[in-house]
C-alpha positions in Angstrom: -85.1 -44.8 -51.2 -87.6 -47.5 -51.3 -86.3 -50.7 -53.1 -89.4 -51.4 -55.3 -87.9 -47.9 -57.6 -84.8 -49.0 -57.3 -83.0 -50.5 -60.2 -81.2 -53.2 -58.9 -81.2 -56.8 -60.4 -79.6 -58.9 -58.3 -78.5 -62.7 -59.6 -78.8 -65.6 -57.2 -75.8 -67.8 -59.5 -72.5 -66.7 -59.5 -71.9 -65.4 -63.5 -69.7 -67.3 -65.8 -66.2 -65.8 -66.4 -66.4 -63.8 -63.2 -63.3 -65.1 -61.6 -62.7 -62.3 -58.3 -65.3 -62.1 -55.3 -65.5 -58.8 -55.9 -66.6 -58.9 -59.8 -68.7 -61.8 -58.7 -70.4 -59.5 -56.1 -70.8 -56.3 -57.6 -72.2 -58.3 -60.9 -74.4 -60.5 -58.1 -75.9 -57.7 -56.1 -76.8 -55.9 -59.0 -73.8 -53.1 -58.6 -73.1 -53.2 -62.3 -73.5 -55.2 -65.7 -71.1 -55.7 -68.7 -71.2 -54.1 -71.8 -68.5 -55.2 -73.4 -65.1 -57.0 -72.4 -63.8 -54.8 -69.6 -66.1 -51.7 -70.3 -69.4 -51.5 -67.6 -72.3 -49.5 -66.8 -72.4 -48.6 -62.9 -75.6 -48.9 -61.7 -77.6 -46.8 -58.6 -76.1 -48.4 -55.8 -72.2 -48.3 -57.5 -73.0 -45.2 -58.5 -73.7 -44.3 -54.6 -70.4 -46.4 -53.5 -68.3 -44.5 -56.4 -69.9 -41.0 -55.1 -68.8 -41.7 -51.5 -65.6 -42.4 -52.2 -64.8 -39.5 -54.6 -66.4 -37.5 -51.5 -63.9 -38.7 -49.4 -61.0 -38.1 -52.0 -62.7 -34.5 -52.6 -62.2 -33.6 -48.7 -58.7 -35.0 -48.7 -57.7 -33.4 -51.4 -59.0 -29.7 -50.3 -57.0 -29.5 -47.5 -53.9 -29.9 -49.3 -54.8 -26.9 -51.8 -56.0 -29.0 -55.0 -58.2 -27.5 -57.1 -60.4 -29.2 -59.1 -60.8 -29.1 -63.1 -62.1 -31.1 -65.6 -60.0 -31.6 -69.1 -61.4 -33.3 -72.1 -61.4 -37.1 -72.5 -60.0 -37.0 -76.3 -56.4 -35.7 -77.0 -55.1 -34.5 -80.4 -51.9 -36.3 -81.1 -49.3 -33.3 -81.2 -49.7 -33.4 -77.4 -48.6 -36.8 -77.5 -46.0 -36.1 -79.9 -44.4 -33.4 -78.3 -43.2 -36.1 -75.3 -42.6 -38.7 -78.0 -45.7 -41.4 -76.1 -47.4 -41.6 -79.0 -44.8 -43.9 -80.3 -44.2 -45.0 -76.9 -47.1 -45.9 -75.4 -48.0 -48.9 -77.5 -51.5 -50.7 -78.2 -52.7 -49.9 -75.0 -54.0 -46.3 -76.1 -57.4 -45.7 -77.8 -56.9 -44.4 -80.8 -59.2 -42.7 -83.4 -59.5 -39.8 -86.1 -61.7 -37.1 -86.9 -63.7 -36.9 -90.6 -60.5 -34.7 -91.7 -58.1 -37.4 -90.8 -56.4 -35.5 -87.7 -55.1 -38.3 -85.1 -56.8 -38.5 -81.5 -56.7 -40.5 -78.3 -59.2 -40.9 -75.6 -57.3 -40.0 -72.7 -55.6 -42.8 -70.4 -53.8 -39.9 -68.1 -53.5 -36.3 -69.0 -49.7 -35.2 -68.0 -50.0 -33.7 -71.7 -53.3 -31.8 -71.4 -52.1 -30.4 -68.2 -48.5 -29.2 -69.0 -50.3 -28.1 -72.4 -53.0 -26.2 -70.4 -50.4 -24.8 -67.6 -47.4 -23.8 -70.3 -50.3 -21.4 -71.7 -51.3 -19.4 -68.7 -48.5 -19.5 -65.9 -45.7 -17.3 -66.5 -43.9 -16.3 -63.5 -42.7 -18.0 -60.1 -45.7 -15.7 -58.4 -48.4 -18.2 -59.5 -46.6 -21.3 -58.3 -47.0 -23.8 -56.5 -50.3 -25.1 -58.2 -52.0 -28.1 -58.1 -55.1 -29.7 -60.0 -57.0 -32.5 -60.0 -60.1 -34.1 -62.0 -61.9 -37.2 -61.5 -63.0 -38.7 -64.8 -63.4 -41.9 -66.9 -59.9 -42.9 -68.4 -59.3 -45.8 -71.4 -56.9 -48.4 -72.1 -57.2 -50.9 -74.4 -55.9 -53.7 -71.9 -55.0 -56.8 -74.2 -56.7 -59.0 -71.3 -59.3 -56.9 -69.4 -60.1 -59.1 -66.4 -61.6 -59.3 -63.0 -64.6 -57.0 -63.4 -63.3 -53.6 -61.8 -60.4 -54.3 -61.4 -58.3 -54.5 -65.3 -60.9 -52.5 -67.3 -60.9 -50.5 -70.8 -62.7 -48.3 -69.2 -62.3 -47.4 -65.5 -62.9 -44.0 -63.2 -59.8 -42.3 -62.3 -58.5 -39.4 -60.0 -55.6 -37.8 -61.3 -53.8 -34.8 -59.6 -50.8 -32.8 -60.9 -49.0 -30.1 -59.1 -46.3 -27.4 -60.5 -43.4 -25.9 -58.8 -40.7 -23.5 -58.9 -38.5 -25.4 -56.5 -37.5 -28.9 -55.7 -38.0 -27.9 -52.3 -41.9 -27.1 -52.9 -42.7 -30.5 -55.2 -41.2 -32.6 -52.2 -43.8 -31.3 -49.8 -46.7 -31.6 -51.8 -45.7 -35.2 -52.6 -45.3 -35.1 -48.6 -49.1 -34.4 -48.4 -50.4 -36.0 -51.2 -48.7 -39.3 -49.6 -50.7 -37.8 -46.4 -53.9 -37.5 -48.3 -53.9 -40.9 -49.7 -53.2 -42.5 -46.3 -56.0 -40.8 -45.2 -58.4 -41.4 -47.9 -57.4 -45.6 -48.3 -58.1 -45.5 -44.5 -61.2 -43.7 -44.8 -62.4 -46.3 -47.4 -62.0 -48.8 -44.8 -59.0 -50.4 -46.6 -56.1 -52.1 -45.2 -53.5 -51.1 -47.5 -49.1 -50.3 -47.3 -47.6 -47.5 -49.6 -44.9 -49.0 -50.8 -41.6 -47.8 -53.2 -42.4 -48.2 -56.6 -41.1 -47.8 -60.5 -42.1 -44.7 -62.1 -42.2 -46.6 -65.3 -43.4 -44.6 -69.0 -44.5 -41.9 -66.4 -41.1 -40.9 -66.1 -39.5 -39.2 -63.4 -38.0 -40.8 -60.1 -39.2 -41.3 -57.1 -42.9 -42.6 -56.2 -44.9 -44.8 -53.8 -47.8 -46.8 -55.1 -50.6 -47.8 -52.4 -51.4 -51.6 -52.6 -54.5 -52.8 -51.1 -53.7 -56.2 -49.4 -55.4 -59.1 -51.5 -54.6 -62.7 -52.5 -55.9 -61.7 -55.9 -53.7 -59.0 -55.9 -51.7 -58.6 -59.2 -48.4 -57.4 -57.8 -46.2 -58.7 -55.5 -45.5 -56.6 -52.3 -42.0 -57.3 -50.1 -42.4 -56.0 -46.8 -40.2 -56.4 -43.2 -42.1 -57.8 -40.4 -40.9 -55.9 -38.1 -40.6 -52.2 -39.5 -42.5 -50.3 -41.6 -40.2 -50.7 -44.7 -42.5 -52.2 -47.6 -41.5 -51.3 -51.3 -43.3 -53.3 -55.0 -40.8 -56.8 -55.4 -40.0 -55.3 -59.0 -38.4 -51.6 -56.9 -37.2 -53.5 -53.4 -33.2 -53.0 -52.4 -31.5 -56.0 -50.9 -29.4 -55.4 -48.0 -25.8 -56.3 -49.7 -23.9 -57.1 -46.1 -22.8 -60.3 -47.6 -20.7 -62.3 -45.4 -17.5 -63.6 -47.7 -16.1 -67.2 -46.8 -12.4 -67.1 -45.5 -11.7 -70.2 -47.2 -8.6 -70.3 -49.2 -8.2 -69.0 -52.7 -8.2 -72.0 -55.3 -6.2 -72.0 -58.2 -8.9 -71.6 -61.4 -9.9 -74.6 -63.2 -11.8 -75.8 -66.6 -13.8 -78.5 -66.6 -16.3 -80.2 -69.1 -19.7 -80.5 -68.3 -21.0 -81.7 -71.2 -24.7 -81.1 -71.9 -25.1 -79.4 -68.5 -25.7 -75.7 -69.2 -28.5 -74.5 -66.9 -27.9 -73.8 -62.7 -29.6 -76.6 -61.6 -28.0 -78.9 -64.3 -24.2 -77.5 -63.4 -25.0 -77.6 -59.5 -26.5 -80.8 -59.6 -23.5 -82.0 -62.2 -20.7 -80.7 -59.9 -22.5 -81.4 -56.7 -21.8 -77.7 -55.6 -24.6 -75.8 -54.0 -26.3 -73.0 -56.2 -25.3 -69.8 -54.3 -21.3 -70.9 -55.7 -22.4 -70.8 -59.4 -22.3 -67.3 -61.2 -25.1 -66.9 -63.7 -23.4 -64.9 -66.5 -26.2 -63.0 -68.9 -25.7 -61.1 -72.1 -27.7 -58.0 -72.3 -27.9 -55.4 -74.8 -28.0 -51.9 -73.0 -29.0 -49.0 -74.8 -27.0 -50.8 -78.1 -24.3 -51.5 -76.2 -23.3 -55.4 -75.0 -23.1 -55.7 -71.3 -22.5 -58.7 -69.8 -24.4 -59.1 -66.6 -23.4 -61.6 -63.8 -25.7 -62.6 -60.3 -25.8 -65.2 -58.4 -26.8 -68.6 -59.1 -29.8 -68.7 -56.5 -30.4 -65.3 -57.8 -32.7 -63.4 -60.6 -31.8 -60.8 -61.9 -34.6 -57.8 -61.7 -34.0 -56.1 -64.7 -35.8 -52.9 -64.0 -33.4 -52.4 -60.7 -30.3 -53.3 -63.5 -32.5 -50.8 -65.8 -32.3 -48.1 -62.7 -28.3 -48.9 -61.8 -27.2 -48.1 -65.3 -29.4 -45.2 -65.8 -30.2 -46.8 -69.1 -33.3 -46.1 -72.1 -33.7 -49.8 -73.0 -32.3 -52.9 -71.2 -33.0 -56.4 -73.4 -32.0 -59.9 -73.2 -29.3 -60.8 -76.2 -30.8 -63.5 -78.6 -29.2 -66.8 -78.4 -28.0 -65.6 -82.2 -26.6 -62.4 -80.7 -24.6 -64.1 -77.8 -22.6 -67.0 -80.6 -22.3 -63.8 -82.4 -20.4 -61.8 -79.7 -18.9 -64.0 -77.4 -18.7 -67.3 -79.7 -20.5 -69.4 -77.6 -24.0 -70.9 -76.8 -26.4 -69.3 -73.5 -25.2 -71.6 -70.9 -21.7 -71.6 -71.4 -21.0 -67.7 -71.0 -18.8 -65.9 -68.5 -16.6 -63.4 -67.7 -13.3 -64.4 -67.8 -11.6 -63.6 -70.9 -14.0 -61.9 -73.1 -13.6 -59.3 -75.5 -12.3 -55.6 -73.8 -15.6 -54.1 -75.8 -18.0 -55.6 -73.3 -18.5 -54.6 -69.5 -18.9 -56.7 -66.8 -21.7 -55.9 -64.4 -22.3 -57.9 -61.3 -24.9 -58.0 -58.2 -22.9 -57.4 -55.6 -23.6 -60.7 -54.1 -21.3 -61.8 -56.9 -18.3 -60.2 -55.4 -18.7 -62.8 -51.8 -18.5 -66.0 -53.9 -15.1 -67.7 -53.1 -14.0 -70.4 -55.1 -17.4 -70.5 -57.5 -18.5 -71.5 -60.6 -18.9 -70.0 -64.0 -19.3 -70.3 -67.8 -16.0 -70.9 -69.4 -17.1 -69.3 -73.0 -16.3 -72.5 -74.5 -19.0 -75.2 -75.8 -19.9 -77.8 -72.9 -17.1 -76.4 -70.4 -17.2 -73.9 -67.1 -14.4 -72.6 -64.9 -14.2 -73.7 -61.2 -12.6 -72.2 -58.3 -13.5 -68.7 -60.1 -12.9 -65.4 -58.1 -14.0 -62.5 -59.5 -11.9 -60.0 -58.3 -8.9 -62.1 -59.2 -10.2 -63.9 -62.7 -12.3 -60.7 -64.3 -10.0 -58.0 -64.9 -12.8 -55.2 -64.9 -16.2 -55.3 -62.9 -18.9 -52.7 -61.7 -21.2 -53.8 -58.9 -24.8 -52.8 -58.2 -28.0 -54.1 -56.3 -29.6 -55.3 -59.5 -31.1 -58.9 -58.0 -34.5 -59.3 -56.6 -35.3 -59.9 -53.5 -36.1 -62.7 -51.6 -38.5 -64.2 -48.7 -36.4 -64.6 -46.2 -33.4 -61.9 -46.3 -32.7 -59.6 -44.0 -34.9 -56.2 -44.5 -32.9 -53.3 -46.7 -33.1 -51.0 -43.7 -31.9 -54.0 -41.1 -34.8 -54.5 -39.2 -36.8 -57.9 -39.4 -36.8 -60.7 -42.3 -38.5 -60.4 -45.7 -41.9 -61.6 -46.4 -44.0 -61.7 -49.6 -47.9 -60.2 -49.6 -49.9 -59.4 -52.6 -51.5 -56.5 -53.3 -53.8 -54.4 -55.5 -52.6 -51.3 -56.6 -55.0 -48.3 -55.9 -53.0 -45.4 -56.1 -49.4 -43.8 -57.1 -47.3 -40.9 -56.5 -44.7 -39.3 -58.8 -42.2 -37.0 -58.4 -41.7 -36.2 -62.4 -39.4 -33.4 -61.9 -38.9 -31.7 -65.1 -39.8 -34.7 -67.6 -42.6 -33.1 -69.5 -42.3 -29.4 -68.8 -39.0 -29.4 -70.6 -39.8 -31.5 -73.7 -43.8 -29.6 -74.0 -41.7 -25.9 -73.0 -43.9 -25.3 -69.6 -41.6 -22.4 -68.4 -41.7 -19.7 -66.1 -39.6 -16.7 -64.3 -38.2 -16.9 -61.7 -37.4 -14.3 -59.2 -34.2 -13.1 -61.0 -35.9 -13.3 -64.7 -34.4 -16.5 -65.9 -36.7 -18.9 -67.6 -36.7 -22.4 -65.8 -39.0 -25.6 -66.5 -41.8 -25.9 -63.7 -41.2 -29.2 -62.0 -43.6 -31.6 -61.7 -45.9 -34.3 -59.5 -48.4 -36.4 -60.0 -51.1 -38.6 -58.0 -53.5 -40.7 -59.3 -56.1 -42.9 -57.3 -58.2 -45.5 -59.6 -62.1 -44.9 -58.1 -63.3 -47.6 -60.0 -60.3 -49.7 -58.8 -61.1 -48.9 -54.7 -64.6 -49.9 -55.2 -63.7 -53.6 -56.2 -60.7 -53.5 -53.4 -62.7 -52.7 -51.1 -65.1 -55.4 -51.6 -61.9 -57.8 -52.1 -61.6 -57.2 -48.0 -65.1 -56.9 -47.1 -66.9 -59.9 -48.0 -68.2 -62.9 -46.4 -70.1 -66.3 -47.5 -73.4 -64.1 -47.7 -72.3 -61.0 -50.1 -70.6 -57.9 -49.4 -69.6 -56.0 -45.9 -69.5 -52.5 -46.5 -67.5 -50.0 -44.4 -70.1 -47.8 -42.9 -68.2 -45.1 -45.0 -68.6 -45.7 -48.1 -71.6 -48.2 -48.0 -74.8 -47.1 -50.5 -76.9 -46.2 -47.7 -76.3 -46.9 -44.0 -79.7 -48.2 -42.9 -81.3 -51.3 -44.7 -85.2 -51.3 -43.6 -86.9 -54.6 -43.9 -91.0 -54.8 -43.6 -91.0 -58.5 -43.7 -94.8 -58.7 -44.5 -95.9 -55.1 -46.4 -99.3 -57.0 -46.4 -99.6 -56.3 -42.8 -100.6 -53.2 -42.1 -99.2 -53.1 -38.7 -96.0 -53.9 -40.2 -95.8 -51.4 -42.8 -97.1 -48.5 -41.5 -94.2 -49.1 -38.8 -91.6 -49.7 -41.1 -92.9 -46.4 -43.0 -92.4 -44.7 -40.2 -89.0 -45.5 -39.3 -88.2 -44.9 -42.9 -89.4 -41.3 -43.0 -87.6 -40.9 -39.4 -84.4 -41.9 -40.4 -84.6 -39.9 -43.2 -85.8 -37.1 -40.9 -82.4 -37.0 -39.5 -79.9 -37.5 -42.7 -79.4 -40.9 -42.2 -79.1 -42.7 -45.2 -81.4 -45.4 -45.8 -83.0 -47.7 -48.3 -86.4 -49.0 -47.8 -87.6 -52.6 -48.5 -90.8 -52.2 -49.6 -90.9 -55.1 -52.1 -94.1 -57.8 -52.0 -91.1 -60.4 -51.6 -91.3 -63.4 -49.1 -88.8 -62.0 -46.4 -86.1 -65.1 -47.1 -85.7 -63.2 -50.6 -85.2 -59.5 -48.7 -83.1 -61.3 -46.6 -80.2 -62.6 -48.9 -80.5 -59.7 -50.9 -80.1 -57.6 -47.7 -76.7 -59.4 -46.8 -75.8 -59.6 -50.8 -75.8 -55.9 -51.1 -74.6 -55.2 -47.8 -75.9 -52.3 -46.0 -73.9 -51.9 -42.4 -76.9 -51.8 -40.6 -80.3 -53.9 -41.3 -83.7 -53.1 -39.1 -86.1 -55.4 -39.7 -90.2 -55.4 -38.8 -92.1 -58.3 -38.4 -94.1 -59.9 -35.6 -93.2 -57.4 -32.7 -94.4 -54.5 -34.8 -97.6 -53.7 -32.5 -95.4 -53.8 -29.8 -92.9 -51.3 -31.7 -90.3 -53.7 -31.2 -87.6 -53.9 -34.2 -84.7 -56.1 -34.6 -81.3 -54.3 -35.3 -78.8 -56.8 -37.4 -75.4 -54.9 -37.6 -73.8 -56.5 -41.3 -69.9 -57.2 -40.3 -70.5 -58.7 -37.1 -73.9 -60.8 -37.5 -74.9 -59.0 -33.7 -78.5 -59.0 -33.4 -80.7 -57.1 -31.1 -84.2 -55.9 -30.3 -84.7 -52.1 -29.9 -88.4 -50.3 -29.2 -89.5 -47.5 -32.1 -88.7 -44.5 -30.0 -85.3 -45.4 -29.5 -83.9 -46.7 -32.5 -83.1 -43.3 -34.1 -80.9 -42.4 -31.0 -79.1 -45.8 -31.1 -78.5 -46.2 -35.0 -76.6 -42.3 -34.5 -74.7 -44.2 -31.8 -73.7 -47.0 -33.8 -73.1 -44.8 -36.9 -70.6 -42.9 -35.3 
């Protein structure tokens, strides 16, 4: 391609509002342009990055047995209706009616469409296992869209769902597709860590989401360093070997503490460390109280609590709703001696504290010397804390640490969720009708393209991997005035192409300190460049992620930019 037909507008500022290197880059070397808050047009060169990697994706994806389908971007509400998300969903889904009034939604995933399509044509345990997949623009109408490609309303998605007739089956897809995405995040040039994950409104239980590593990263990734164990902060166990003092058993005590109703208020108050006070919180759990006890250096993760008690909803008691149930203002709430009607839950770090502290369920007065076991007549123990930098890894190898990371893909196994409630059935081999069980994989195309650019960047612009780069040659006639010089750098253009190599051709009647930063801004891997040395054939050879520069004669460079290529 020779740049003076290419449309690319590339900005020498750094745009207001673009707060990410990588929206900063992509709107800088001309990879895209807003239309709206979170919606954009790609233009050629994303368009080439976004083809390359659904390439790679395709490949992956084919030698697993996923077929590709495309399904229609607007839904009709019954499907929605049928799994009750329509209700569930919330503001996040685009929603609009036809000129007779029928409900619609442009698509943000399609577990409806494709349980809709599959209940409809597969009858018997013959046509199973099946998988699909489709790569197509999905919306969400994100309350803050933000950081360019990376929060949009509208983004590029891959989304993959496979059927089964056995547990047995759905397990080793989800084996492969966790293969597949290794292999495509790797292919992409990212450095990434599949890690355990909540399956959230997608239902289902178990799933790995793959985070690319990035300080801008919106989740929070725990990880051992020195195993392989990683897992989203929000789904991480906590080892629970908790070493219990052998001091002796003191007899329980009231004291006032006046005004003192937070932990660090009590700790500092009674001068006792933080990890002896018992955090006492009132939940409401699917309608039903619940009190809910960690430890004071502890926070309580209420999705793991959510999880432990296999429960719908899991909220916070109002301050109103705790004086109404237990008497008492949030501060001063515990477990000892509260109404039968309400459980006790505890982290099972709560269970080691010896001679701790608690809320006494009277205004401006705790308990000392409490011992659960011994004070609380009734208690359940789970791993509902989060974790923390610094403990010992779940599977007992190495210490905690804290990353950040940008989710670019997810795995679900969602079982029978939506084939039961949307009746996608089938035979089995004795004639009984059984739901098909589910997975789904989805990889966010749009999203890659930004994290990928998050950890390929430098001072100058962007450092493609050679994969997924626009074109793989950058050819730079520094003077196209001099006919030495262009005829040469024609000539190497039409050679490379000769041979499939991908390049793009500055042909531009630019000074060549403009080609130059717009050569490092886009970021081709490799740049060749002809200037003074052109009647002696000599060319220089600039490779993009290291800055190596050297000179190569006319008749060899075809031979040596294969080597590098490869």
């Amino acid at each position: 391609m020779k740049q003076s037909q290419l449309f690319m507008p590339t900005m020498k500022e750094v745009p207001t509002g673009a707060d990410v290197v990588s929206h900063q880059l992509l709107l800088r070397a001309g990879y895209i342009r807003q239309i709206a808050a979170g919606v954009y047009s790609y233009l050629p060169l994303a368009k080439r990055v976004l083809h390359k990697v659904e390439t790679i994706v395709r490949e992956e994806l084919d030698k697993v047995g996923a077929v590709e389908l495309t399904m229609p971007a607007i839904h009709p509400a019954e499907l929605w209706q049928e799994t009750g998300r329509w209700d569930l969903y919330g503001p996040e889904m685009m929603r609009l009616q036809d000129r007779h009034g029928r409900d619609f939604a442009l698509g943000p995933t399609h577990e409806e469409v494709i349980t809709s399509l599959l209940r409809s044509e597969i009858n018997s345990y013959k046509k199973l296992p099946l998988t699909l997949y489709q790569i197509q623009t999905k919306y969400r109408d994100e309350r803050r869209p933000r950081f360019g490609l990376l929060r949009g309303r509208e983004f590029i998605m891959k989304d993959a769902y496979s059927f089964h007739a056995s547990q047995e089956d759905v397990d080793a897809m989800y084996d492969k597709m966790y293969q597949a995405y290794s292999n495509i995040f790797t292919r992409c040039g990212i450095d990434f860590r599949p890690v355990i994950a909540d399956s959230g409104e997608m239902g289902g239980k178990d799933t790995h989401e793959f985070m690319a590593l990035a300080d801008v990263g919106e989740d929070t990734i725990a990880y051992s360093d020195s195993s392989d164990y990683a897992a989203n902060i929000e789904m991480a166990a906590v080892n629970t070997n908790y070493v219990k003092s052998n001091e002796e058993l003191r007899e329980l005590e009231k004291v006032n503490t006046g005004s003192a109703k937070t932990i660090e208020e009590v700790s500092e108050l009674l001068a006792i460390s933080k990890d002896r006070l018992i955090k006492s919180l009132l939940y409401i759990v699917d309608e039903e109280p619940m009190l809910i006890l960690v430890r004071g250096d502890h926070e309580l993760n209420e999705i793991k609590l959510k999880h432990e008690l296999n429960a719908s909803t899991v909220e916070l008691a109002s301050s109103e709703k705790t004086h109404e149930l237990l008497q008492v203002e949030v501060g001063n709430v515990g477990p000892i001696n509260i109404p039968s009607t309400i459980k006790v839950y505890a982290d099972h770090a709560v269970a080691a504290v010896v001679n701790g502290v608690c809320g006494a369920n009277e205004s401006e007065m705790h308990f000392k010397n409490v011992n659960i076991e011994r004070d609380v007549a009734t208690v359940e123990y789970g791993d509902i804390r989060m974790i923390q930098e610094g403990d010992v890894s779940p599977d007992g190898k190495g210490i905690i640490k804290f990353a950040r990371g940008i989710e670019v893909g997810q795995v679900f196994k969602l079982g029978t969720h939506y084939s039961e409630k949307m009746g996608a059935s089938f035979l089995d081999e004795n004639g009984k009708s059984k739901p098909m069980i589910m997975g789904c994989y989805g990889i966010g195309i749009s999203r890659t393209v930004s994290a990928i650019i998050e950890q390929h960047n430098d001072e100058n612009g962007i450092v493609w991997p050679k994969d997924v780069a626009p074109y793989a040659v950058h050819v730079i006639a520094v003077n196209v005035k001099n006919d030495e010089q262009r005829e040469l750098s024609e000539a190497v253009y039409e050679r490379l192409k000769g041979v499939s190599i991908e390049v793009l051709y500055d042909d531009r009647k630019e000074r060549a300190g403009v080609k130059f930063a717009d050569s490092d801004l886009i970021g081709m891997p490799i740049r060749v460049t002809v200037g003074k040395q052109a009647n002696e054939g000599i060319v220089e050879v600039k490779l993009r992620h290291s800055g190596e520069t050297f000179e190569v004669h006319e008749s060899e460079l075809v031979e040596k930019i294969q080597q590098l290529l490869k």
